[in-house]
C-alpha positions in Angstrom: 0.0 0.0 0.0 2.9 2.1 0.7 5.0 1.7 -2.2 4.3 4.9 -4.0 2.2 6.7 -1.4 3.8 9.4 -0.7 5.7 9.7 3.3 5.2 13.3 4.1 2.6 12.9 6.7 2.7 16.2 8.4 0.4 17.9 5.5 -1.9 15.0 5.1 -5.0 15.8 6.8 -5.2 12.3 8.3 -1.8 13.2 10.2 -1.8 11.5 13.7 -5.5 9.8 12.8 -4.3 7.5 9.7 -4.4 3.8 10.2 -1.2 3.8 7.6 0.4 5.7 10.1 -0.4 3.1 12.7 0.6 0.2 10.4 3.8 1.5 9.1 5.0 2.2 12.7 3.8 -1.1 14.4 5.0 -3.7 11.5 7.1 -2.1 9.4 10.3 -0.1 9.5 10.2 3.9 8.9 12.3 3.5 5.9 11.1 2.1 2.7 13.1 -0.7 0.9 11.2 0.5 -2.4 14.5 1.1 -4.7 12.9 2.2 -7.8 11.1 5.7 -8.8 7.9 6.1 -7.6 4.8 6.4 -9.6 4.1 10.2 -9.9 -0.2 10.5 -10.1 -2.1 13.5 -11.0 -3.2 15.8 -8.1 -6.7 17.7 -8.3 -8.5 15.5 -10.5 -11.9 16.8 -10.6 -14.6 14.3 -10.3 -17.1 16.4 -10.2 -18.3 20.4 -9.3 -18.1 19.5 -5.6 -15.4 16.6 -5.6 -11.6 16.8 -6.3 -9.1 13.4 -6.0 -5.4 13.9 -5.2 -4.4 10.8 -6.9 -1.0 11.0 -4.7 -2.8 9.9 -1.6 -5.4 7.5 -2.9 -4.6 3.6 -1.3 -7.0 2.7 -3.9 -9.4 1.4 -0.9 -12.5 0.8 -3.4 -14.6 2.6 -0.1 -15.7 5.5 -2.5 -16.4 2.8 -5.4 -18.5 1.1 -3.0 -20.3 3.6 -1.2 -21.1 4.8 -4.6 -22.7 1.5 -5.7 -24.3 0.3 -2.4 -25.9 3.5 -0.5 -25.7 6.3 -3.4 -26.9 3.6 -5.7 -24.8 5.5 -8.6 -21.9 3.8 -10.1 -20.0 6.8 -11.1 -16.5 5.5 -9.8 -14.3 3.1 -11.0 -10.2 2.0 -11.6 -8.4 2.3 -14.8 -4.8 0.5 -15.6 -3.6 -1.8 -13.2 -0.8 -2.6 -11.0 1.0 0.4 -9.7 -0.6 3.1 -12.6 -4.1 2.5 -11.1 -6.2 5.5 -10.8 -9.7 6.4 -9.5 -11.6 7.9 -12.1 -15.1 9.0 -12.9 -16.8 6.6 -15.6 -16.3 8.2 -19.2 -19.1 10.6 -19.5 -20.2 10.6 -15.7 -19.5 12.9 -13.2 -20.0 12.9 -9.3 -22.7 14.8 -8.9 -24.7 13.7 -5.7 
């Protein structure tokens, strides 16, 4: 999950309430072992007149997919590519409107 998330907690707006935080600290070590460049996502990706994704900080969950599908009952999200180039993206022609 952590791979190409990006580690500068302090200006996250989870800082100190993020169960990443919690993870990383209890099982893991504070330095990654990732060698390689990390995947650089789009920030402000507008989904919609009220909604705006930073792709950056996205652990591509699927909570926002779901919540879409199961209490909104409007599948209007969805992931495109695959492996670490997945993004959350509005369906071609859809936007998040509710």
């Amino acid at each position: 999950l952590l791979i190409n998330h990006p580690r500068d907690c302090p200006i996250c707006d989870q800082a100190g309430e993020c169960r990443l935080q919690e993870f990383s600290v209890d099982y893991g070590d504070s330095k990654s072992r990732f060698l390689e460049n990390k995947v650089k996502k789009p920030k402000n990706v507008v989904l919609g007149p009220r909604a705006t994704l930073d792709d950056e900080r996205c652990i591509l969950c699927s909570r926002c997919i779901r919540f879409c599908h199961e209490i909104a009952h409007d599948d209007v999200l969805g992931f495109v590519d695959r492996g670490s180039y997945t993004v959350l993206t509005a369906h071609p022609g859809k936007r998040l409107e509710n």
